[in-house]
C-alpha positions as CSV (number, residue, x, y, z in Angstrom):
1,X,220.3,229.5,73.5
2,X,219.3,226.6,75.2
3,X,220.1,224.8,78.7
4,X,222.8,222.4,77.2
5,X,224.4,225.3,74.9
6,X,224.3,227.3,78.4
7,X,226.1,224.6,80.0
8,X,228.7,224.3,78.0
9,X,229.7,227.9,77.9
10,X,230.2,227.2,81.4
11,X,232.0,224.8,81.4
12,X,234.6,226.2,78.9
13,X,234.5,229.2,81.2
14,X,235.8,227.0,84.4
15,X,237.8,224.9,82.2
16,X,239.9,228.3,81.1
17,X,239.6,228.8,85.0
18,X,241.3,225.7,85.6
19,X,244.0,226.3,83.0
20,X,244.4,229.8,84.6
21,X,245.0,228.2,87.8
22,X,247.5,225.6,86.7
23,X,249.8,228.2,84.9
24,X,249.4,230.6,88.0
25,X,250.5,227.4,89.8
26,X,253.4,226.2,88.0
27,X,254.7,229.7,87.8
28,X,254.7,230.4,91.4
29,X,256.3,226.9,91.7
30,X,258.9,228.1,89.8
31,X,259.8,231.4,91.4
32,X,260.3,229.4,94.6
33,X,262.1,226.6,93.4
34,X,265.2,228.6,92.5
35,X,265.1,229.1,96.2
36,X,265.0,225.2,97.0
37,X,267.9,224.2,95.2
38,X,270.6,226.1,96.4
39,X,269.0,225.3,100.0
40,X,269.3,221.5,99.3
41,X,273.1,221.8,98.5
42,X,273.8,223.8,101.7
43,X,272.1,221.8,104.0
44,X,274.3,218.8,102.5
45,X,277.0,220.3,102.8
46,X,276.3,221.2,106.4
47,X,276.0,217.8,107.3
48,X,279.5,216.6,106.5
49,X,280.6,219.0,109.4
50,X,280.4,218.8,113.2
51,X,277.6,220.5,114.6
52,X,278.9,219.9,118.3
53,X,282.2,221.5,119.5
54,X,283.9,219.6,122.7
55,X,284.6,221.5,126.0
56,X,288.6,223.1,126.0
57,X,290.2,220.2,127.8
58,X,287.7,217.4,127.3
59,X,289.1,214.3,125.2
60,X,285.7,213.8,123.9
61,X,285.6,214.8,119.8
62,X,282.3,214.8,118.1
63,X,282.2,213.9,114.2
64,X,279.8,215.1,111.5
65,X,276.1,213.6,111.3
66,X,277.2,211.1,108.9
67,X,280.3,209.8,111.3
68,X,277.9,209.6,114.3
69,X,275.6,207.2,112.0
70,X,278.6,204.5,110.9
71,X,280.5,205.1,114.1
72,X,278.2,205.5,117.1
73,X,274.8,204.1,115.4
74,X,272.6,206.0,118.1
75,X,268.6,205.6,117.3
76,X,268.6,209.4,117.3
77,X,271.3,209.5,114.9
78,X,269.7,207.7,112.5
79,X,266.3,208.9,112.9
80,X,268.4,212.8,112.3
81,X,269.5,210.9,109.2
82,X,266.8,209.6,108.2
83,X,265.1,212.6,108.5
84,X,267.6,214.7,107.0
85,X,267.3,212.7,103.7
86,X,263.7,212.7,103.5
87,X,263.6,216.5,104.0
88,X,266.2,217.2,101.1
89,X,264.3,214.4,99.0
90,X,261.3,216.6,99.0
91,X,263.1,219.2,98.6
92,X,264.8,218.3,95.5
93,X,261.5,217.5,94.3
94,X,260.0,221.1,95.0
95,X,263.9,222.4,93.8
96,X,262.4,221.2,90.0
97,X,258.8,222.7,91.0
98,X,256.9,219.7,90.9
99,X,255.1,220.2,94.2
100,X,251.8,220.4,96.4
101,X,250.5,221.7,99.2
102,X,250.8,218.1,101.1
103,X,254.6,218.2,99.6
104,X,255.2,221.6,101.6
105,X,253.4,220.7,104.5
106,X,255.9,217.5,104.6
107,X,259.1,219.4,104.0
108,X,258.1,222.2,106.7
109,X,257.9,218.8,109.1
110,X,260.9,217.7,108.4
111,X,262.9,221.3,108.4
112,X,261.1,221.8,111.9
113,X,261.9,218.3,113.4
114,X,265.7,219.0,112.1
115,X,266.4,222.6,113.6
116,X,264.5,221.0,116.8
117,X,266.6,218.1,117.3
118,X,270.0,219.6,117.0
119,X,268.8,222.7,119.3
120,X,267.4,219.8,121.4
121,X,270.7,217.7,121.1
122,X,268.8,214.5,122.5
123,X,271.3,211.8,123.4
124,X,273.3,214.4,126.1
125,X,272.9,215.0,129.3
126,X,274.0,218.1,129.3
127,X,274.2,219.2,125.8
128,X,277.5,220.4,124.1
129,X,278.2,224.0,122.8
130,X,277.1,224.1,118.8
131,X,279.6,224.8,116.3
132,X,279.6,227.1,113.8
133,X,278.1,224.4,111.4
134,X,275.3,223.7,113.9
135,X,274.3,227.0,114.1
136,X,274.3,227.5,110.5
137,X,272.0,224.3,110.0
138,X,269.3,225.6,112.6
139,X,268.8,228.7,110.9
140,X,268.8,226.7,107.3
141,X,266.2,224.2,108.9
142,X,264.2,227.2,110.0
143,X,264.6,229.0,106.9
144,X,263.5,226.3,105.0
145,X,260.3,225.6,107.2
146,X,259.7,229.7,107.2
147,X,259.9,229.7,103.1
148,X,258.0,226.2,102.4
149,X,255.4,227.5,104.8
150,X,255.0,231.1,102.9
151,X,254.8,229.0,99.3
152,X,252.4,226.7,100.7
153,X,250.0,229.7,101.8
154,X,250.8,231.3,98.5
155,X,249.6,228.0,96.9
156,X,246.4,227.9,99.1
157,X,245.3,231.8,98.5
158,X,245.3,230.8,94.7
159,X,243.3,227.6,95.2
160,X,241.3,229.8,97.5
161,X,240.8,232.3,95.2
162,X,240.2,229.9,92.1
163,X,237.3,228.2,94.5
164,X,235.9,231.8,95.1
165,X,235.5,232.9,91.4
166,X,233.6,229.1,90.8
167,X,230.7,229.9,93.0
């Protein structure tokens, strides 16, 4: 055998690596989008209903996310929408398991900065009670950023593991 027969042995050994890898990948993808999707639809549907509930005898009424956009048009509002539709935009993505690690690491950002702001409620001086709604989307925005940060881990201990057998 010589050096360039040698070579290519090894190389067909790290290219079956590298298929090994990509399947291992694309299933794993798989197993977690079926989690993403129906996580996508109820964080939509969360966000056509109030998340603030007005004191007993105040006057004052607060609408869904999309209401306080067209109504009130606050900065944080917007950037809550804006954010909101980037977060379920990667998430649909990772719903039809075409995703990455940077992908994850995104979506985990925006799930965090979600469930932050509406436990923040910036805008209020003295923040009104949550609804039932707004409790509900907290613990989606942080089960979303709990379950995109396990799949991104899972993703890296394959990579790291693929690295480890190359050596």
């Amino acid at each position: 055998m010589t050096a360039t027969d040698d070579d290519r042995s090894m190389t067909t050994g790290q290219l079956r690596r590298a298929d090994d890898l990509a399947q291992r990948i694309r299933r794993t993808n798989i197993v977690y989008a079926r989690l993403y999707g129906p996580l996508v639809v109820m964080v939509i549907a969360a966000s056509f209903f109030p998340y603030y509930s007005p004191e007993p005898d105040s006057s004052v009424t607060y609408g869904n996310l999309w209401q306080e956009v067209l109504i009130i048009g606050r900065g944080v509002d917007v950037f809550a929408l804006f954010a909101l539709l980037f977060t379920t935009g990667l998430l649909c993505l990772a719903a039809v398991g075409r995703t990455t690690i940077a992908v994850l690491i995104a979506i985990l950002t925006g799930a965090i900065v979600i469930g932050c702001t509406l436990l923040q409620a910036p805008g209020y001086v003295s923040p009104p009670a949550l609804t039932i709604f707004g409790i509900i989307d907290i613990s989606l925005s942080f089960l979303i950023a709990a379950i995109t940060l396990v799949h991104s881990l899972h993703l890296f201990t394959l990579d790291l593991a693929f690295q480890r057998r190359a050596v």
